[in-house]
N, C-alpha and C positions, 0 to 999 in steps of 0.2 A: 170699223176697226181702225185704229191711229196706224200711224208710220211704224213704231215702233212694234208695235206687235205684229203688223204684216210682214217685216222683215225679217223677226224670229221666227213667226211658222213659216214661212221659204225654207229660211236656211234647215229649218227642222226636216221639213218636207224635202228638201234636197239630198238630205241622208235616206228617207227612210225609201226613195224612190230607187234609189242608188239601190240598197238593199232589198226594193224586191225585183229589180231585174237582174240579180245575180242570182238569182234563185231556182232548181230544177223545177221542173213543174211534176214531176212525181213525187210524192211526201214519203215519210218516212217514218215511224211507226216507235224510234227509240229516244228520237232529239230533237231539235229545232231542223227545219227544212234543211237537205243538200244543196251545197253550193256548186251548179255545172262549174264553174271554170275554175274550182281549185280542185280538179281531179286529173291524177296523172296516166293516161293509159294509153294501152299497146294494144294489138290487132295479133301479136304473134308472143308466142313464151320467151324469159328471157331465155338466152346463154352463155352469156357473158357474165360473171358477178358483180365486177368492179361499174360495168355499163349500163348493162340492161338489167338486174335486179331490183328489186324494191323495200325497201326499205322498215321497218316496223321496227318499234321501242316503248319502252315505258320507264326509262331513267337507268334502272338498272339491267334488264332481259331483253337483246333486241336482237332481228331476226332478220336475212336477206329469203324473197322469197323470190319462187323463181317462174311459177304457175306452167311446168308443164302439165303436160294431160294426161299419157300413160305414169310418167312417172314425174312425181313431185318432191323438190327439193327445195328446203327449209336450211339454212345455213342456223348457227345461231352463236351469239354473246351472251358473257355475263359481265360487267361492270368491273367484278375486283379478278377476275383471274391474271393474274401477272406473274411473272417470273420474278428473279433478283430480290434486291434485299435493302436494307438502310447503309449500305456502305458510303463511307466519308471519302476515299480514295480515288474519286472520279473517274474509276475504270468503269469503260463504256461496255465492257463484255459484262461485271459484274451487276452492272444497271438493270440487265433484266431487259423484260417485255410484255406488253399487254398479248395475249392469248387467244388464238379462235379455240370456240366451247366444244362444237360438234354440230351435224345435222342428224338432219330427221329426214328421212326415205321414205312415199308414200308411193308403190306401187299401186296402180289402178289396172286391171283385168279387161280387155274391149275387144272389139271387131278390129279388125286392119284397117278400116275406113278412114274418112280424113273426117275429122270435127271442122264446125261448121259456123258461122257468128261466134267467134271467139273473142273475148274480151280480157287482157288482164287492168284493172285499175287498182289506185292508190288514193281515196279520196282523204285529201291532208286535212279537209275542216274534221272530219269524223273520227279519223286515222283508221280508216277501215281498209282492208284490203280484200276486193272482191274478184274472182274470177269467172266467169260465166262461158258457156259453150252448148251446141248440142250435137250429140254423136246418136248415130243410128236413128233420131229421131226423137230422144232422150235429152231433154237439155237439164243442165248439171250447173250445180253452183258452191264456189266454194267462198267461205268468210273467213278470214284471217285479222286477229289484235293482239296485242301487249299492252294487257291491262295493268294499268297502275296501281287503283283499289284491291286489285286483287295479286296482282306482280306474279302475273301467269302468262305465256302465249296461247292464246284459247284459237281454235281453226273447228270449223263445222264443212262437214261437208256433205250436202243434199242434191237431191234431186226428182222431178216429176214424174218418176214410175219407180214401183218399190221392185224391191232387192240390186238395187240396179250396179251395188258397191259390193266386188270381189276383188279382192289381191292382198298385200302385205304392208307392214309397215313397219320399218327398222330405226332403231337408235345409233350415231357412229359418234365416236368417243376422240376428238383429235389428239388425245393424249395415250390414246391406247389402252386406255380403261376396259375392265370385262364387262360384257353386259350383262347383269342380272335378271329375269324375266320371274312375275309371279302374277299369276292371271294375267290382268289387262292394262299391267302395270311391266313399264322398261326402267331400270336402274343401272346409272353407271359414275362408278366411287373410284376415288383416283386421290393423288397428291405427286404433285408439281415438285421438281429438283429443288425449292427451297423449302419443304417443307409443308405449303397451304396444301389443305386440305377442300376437296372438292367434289361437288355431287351435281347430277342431273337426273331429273324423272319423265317419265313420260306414261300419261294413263290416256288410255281409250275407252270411248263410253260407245256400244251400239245402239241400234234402235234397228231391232229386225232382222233377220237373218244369224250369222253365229260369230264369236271370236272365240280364238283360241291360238295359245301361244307353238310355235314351231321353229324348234332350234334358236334364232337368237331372234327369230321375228315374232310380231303379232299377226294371225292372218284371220282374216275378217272373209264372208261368204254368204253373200244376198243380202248385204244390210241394205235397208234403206235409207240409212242417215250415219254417221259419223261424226261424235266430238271428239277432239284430241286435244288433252294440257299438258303444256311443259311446264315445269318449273326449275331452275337452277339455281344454286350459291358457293359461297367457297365459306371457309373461318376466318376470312380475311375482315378487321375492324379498322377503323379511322382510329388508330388511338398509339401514339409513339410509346407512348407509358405503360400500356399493354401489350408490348411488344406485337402488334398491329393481328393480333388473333384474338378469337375469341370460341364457341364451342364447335364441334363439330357440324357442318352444317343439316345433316340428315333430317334431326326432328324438322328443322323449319321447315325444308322444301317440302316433306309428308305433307306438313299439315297446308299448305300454300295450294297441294292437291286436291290434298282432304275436304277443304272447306270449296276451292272451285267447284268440287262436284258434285257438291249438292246444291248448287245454282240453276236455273234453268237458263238457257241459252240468253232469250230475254235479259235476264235479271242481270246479265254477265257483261253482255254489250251494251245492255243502257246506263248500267253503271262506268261505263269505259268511257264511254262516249260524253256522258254527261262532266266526268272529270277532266277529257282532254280539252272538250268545249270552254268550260272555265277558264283555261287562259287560252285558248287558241283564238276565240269570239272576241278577246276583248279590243281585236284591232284589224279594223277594213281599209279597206285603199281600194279605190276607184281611179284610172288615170286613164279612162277611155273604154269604148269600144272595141274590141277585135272585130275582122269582117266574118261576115257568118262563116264564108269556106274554110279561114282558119278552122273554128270550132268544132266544123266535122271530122280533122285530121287524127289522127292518133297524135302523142305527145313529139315522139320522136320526128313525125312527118314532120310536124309543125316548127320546130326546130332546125330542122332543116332546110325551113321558107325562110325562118329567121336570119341564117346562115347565108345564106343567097341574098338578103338585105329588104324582104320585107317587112314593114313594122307588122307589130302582132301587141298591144299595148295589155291585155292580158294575159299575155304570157311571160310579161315582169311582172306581171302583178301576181303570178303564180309562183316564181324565182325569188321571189320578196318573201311571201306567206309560208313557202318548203323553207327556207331558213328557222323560221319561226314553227315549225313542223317539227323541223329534226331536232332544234335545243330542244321543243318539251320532249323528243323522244329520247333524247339522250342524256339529260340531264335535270333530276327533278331533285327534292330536299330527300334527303338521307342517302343519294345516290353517289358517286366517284364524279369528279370532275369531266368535261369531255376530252377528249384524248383528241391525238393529230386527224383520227378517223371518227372522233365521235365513240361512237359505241360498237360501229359496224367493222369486222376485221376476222377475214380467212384466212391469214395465214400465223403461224407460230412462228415464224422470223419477219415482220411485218416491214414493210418501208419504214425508214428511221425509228424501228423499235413504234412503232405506232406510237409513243410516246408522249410525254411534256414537254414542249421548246420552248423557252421563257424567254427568246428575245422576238417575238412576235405575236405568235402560231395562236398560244394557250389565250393570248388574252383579247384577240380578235375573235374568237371563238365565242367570246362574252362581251365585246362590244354590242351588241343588238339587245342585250336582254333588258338594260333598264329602259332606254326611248322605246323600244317595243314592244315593252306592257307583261315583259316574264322578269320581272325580278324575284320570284321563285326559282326560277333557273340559276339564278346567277350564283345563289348560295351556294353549291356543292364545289365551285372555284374558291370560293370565300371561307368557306371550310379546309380545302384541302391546304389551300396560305396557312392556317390558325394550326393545320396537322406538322404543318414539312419545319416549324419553327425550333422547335427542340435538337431534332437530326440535320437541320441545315444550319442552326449554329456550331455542333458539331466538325459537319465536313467542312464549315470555315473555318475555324480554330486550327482545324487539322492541317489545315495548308501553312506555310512557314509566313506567306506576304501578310496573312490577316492575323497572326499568332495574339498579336497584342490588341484585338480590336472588337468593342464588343459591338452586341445584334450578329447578324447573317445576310449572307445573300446568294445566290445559286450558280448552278451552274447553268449553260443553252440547255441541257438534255436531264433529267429527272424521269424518278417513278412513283407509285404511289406509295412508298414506302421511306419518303425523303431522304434515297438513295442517289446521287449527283454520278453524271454520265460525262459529255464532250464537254471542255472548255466553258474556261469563267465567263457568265455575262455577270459584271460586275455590279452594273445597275438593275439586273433579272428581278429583285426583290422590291426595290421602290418605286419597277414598275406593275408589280404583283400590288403594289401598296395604293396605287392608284384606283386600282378594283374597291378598296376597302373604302376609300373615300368614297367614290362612285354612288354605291349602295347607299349610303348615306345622304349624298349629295339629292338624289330622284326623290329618296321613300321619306327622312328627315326622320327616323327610328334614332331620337337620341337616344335609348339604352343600347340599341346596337353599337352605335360608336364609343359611348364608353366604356363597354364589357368586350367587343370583338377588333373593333378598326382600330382605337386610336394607341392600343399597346401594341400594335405591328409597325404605325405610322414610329414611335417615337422611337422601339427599338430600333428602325432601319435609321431615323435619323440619327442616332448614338455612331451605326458603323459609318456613316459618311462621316459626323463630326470628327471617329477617327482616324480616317482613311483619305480625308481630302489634305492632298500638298499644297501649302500655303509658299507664294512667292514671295520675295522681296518689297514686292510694291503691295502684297495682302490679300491680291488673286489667289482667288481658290482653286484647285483646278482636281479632276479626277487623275489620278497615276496610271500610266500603263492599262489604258485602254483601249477599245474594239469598236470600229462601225461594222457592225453587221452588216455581210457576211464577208468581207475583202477589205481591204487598208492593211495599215503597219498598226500593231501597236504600241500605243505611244499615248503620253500627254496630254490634256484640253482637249478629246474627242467630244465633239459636238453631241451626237447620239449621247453620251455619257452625261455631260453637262446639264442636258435640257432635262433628262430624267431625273436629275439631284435636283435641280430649280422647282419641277414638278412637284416631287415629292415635301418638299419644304416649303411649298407654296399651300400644300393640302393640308401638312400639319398644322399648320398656322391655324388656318381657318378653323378646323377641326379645334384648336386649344384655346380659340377665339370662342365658341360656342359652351366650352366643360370647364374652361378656367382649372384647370387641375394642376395648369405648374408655369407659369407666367412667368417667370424668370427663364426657364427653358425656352419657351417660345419667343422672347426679345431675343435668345442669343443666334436660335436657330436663325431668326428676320434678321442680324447682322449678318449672319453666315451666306444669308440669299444675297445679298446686295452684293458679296463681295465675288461671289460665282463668275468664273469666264462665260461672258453672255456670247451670244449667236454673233457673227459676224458679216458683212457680206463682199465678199469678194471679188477680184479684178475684171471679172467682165460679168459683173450683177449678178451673182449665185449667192445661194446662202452655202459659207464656207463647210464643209465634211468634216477638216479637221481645221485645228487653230491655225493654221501655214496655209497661204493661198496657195493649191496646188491643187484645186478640182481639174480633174477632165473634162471638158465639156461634150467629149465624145464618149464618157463612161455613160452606157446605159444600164447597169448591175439593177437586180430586179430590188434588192434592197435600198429603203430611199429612207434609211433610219434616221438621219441629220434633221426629218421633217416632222420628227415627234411633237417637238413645240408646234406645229400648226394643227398636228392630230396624231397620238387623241389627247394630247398637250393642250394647254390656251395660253402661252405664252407668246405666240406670235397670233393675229389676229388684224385681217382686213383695216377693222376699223380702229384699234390700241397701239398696230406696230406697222402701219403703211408699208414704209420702208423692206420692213424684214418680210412682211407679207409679199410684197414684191420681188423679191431674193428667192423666197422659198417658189414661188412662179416660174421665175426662170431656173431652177434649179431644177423643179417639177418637166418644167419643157423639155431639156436637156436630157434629163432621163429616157423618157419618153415614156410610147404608150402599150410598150410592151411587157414579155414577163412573165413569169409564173402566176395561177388564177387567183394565188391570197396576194400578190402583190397588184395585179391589176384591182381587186376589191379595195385594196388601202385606199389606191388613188381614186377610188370615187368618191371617198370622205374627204381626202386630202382637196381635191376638186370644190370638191362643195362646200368648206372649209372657205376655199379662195371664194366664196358665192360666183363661180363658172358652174353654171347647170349644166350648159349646154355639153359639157367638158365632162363632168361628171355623169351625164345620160352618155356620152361615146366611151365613158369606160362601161360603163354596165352592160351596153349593146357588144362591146366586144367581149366581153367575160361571157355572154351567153352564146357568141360565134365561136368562140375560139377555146374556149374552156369548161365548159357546161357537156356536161356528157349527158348520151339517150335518157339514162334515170334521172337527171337533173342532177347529179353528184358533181361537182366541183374536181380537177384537175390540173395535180400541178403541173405535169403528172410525176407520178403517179395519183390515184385518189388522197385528196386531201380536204378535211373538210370545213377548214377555215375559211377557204373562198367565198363558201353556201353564207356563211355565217358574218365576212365582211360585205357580201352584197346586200344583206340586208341592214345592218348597220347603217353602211351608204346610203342608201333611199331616204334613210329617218332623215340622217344631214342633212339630204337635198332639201327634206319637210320643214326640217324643225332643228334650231337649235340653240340651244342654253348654257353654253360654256362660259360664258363670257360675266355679262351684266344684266342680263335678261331672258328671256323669252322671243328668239327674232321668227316669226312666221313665214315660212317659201322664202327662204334664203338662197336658196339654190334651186328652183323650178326650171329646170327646161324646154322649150320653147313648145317639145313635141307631145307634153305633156299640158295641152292648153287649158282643159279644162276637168276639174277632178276634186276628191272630196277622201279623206284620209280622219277615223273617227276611232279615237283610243292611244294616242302617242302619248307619252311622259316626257315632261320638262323638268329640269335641276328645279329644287325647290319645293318638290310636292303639288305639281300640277298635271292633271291629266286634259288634253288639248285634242279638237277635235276641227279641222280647217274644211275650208271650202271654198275653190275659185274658179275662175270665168273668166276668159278669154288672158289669161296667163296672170289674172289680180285677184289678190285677196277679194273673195263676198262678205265671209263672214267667220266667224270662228264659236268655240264653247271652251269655257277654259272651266273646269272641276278642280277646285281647291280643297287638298286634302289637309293642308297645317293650319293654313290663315294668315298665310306669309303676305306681303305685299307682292304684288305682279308687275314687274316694269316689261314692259311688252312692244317692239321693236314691231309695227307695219307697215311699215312704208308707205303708209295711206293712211288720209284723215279717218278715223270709226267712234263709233256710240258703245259704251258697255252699260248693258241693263241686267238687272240681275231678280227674278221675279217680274216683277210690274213695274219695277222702280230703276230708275237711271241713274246710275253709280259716278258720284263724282273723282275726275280725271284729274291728275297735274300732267300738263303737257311740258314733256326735258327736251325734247328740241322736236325736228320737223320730222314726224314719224314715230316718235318715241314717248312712248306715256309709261306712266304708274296710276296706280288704283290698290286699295286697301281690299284685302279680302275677308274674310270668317270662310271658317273649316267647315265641309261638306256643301259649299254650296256654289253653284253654278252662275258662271256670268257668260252672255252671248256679246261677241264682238260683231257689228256688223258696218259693213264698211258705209263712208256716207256716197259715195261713188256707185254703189250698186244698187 
């Protein structure tokens, strides 16, 4: 065997070893093998919801579960149930709020005794939720999803000696709906103070013993098994034009029953399964071992080693994959964007309206989905932009400062009804426009950019052309702007600036690619050049605002000024020394504390600066300090953009493409020596598969989806073979090459060092 091909099957052989000792050694009967260490479990029921609960979704129906024994409680969501309305008057009471749906009550009938190996898990490769126990001698089990294919919550509950299932089972309505009962079937019809129209169901199936309805329950006696589906919707549509309704929801949800239940259990969970696999599979991360006594703890124990300052290297690697767990649970195509909590929320006055905050929140929530391999996720953000355009031109017009200005752009706080709540973020939309580029930027869907992105890009660039104050000297500057969330406002706000530069930087390229109006796009590239750029100020920060007057003792958990390093690429290590240096010491000054979405930022922000080492002590403390029992995120309150910027962060540390290329382990840390990460996306239409040894590139696999050319930053001499054959390289300086690709097909990088 040559050089060459001994070192592609290593580096082949190096994944696939990786992947079978992640492996349980019990199989499994609906999927690909369980993965032990991406399961999240307890030794005790929760009772806490915001804490100790668990989690299950399927984009639009998602469900906290709680696994006690006698009695079981099911919280649950639906996606569109919100309050409020499209109002343009930026009343935060008339905004509305997203809605808890109801639970589900499963009285179980038992001995007084104590149950015994009790197990509650959340296994995130499967999205299964299993709970196990034995009582009296009886051991019992229950299975809990939210299937997508079928956009049901399906729950079975067995066990090894028949009749063994007495007690009830109740529907509650948070809205105070009546419950209607008809056999073995709960219905509860409702409508919300604006009007949306809403329904939930719940059927049960026995197997053995009797059901029968009693006063508002089901009560069930000596079954031996138990299925139970919910289904929920409202009339609520994504459509401004049809005044955001559509019919009443009733038929759907019947038939969403209808059809679950003539499935057999089987049929229901392997189809669940096999869809969640589709993207959840497409991306592993290996950064070590844990030691075995980790792996016997429960979740929460282990967590609490970690808190005391143990390493546990799979238990990031679990913090990483639950981000990527909870986007597919909460947001899939045709579903509602993710909200401040995702999908998951009990209460009907929720922390900040559970809502949209477009000066961070919403769009770190979708940071993670293109470098981590769900840009199906990302659509229902991408959507909900393309919805809010009509009503959010509106509520800017409606304001006196933008009267004469066309495009739109939002307020901090929104609903799904591009109804505008607290205070203008004035750049909220050309950072929403960012996303649209995004998408485009990873997947290179030219008809997506010219039918969805590039008429959002141009209209926002319309409201800056009319909206930015030109000086004397031809500086452009933003009027009467905001750093997020503290300053004056006022003039040249950095945060403001960097997000106009952004946006105009994205158009370009975008009108570079469609040619659809080239005269526009010259004036726009005039218009950039002449933007008040970053600054650095008098004792080396990158300035807040135009006026050197940072604090150097301000720690404010918002560190907005630092967009241009991320998820900006206007300042950058290697294009802007200088400002990259500024934005460091700025970063320092800050510090490293915070609320959990602001500690998450700076692990990008970190790793941006290629400080790994920096970026692994934010993640270590996001999981001491911020990481609750269920692995939920805290600002506090629960918030679930933390979950969602921690994993973003890791990809940085892997991988990143912002720039002029493809740079490999930009940011690796130290503690992370040796490891292998198989299914990341690069800008450009590459999907990128690494692996390294004793902190160095080994080797890589780069799957080209366009046929773009590859300039590819690793810091080490390497060979790219592609089949049998050896791909010629132009070397741009020490560490940096290009190579020609063709579409669909695979090139291994392998270092000459290893």
């Amino acid at each position: 065997m040559n050089n060459k091909s001994s070192s592609r099957y290593n580096f082949r052989s190096a994944f696939a070893a990786t992947a079978i000792l992640t492996m349980i050694c019990m199989g499994d009967a609906y999927a690909g093998e369980k993965k032990s260490d991406l399961c999240l479990w307890y030794a005790n029921p929760a009772q806490n919801w915001e804490k100790e609960a668990l989690p299950i979704g399927n984009g639009h129906l998602g469900g906290m579960v709680f696994g006690g024994i006698f009695e079981e409680r099911i919280q649950f969501n639906q996606d569109s149930l919100w309050t409020g309305d499209a109002n343009p008057s930026g009343s935060y009471k008339k905004m509305g709020g997203y809605q808890a749906f109801g639970d589900i009550s499963i009285k179980i009938h038992g001995a007084a005794s104590t149950a015994v190996d009790y197990r509650r898990e959340l296994d995130i490769d499967q999205a299964v939720h299993t709970i196990t126990y034995t009582l009296d001698g009886v051991k019992y089990k229950r299975e809990y999803f939210s299937s997508n294919p079928h956009n049901v919550m399906a729950f079975r509950l067995t066990a090894d000696a028949p009749g063994s299932y007495t007690g009830s089972i109740r529907l509650t309505d948070m809205h105070k709906a009546a419950i209607g009962l008809t056999k073995n079937r709960m219905t509860a019809t409702g409508k919300l103070s604006n009007g949306l129209q809403y329904e939930s169901q719940l059927l049960v199936l026995n197997q053995g013993g009797t059901l029968k309805s009693s006063g508002t329950e089901l009560v069930f006696n000596k079954a031996d098994s138990l299925i139970i589906f919910l289904a929920a919707g409202t009339d609520y549509l994504e459509d401004f034009q049809k005044n955001w309704r559509r019919e009443n929801p009733h038929m759907r949800v019947t038939k969403r029953l209808d059809v679950a239940s003539t499935k057999s259990w089987d049929e229901l969970k392997s189809a669940h399964i096999r869809d969640h696999q589709s993207l959840f599979r497409r991306l592993e991360l290996d950064v070590g071992e844990s030691d075995a006594d980790f792996r016997q703890l429960p979740t929460d124990r282990r967590l609490e080693k970690h808190k005391g300052g143990s390493q546990d290297p799979e238990l990031e690697v679990l913090l990483f994959q639950y981000g990527r767990y909870l986007l597919i649970g909460c947001s899939r195509p045709g579903s509602l964007a993710a909200n401040l909590q995702g999908l998951w929320n009990n209460k009907n006055a929720a922390p900040w309206k559970s809502d949209y905050h477009s000066n961070i929140n919403v769009q770190m929530n979708y940071w993670a989905s293109e470098p981590a391999n769900l840009p199906e996720c990302h659509q229902p953000f991408l959507n909900m932009i393309s919805a809010m355009r009509e009503p959010s031109r509106i509520a800017t017009s409606a304001d006196q400062r933008f009267k004469n200005v066309r495009g739109w752009t939002t307020r901090t706080s929104h609903n799904i009804y591009g109804g505008h709540g607290w205070k203008w973020n004035i750049p909220g939309s050309a950072w929403y426009a960012q996303h649209m580029w995004e998408h485009y930027a990873f997947g290179g869907d030219e008809q997506y950019l010219r039918r969805q992105a590039y008429p959002v890009l141009k209209e926002i660039c319309q409201f800056w052309e009319d909206s930015l104050k030109k000086r004397t000297d031809g500086t452009l500057v933003v009027p009467q702007g905001w750093s997020p969330e503290h300053g004056p406002v006022e003039d040249g706000v950095s945060y403001d600036q960097e997000i106009v530069y952004d946006l105009f930087t994205n158009y370009i390229e975008a009108e570079d690619i469609l040619g659809i109006d080239k005269n526009y796009r010259n004036k726009i590239s005039e218009m950039r050049k002449m933007l008040l750029k970053p600054k650095i100020g008098k004792w080396g920060q990158l300035q807040e605002w135009e006026s050197d007057r940072d604090d150097p003792k301000d720690q404010h958990r918002h560190v907005s000024h630092l967009f241009a390093l991320h998820p900006g690429r206007q300042i950058t290590p290697a294009t802007t020394p200088d400002l990259a240096q500024a934005a460091k010491v700025s970063l320092t000054a800050r510090g490293d504390g915070g609320t959990g979405w602001s500690k998450a930022w700076k692990i990008s922000f970190w790793a941006r600066l290629h400080d790994g080492n920096h970026a692994y002590k934010m993640l270590s403390e996001l999981l001491k300090l911020n990481i609750m029992p269920n692995f939920y995120d805290t600002h506090p309150p629960f918030q679930i953009d933390g979950n969602f910027g921690a994993t973003a962060g890791v990809c940085e540390m892997l991988i990143q493409s912002h720039t002029d290329g493809i740079d490999l382990l930009p940011a690796l840390p130290d503690v992370w020596k040796t490891g292998s990460i198989k299914g990341l996306r690069a800008r450009g239409g590459f999907e990128v598969d690494i692996n390294w040894t004793d902190g160095k590139l080994s080797g890589a696999a780069i799957r080209s989806d366009k046929g773009n050319l590859c300039r590819l930053h690793t810091g080490t001499p390497v060979t790219v073979t592609s089949g049998d054959h050896e791909i010629k390289v132009d070397q741009i300086e020490k560490g940096v090459i290009t190579f020609s690709t063709k579409s669909n097909q695979e090139y291994m990088i392998v270092s000459k060092h290893s």
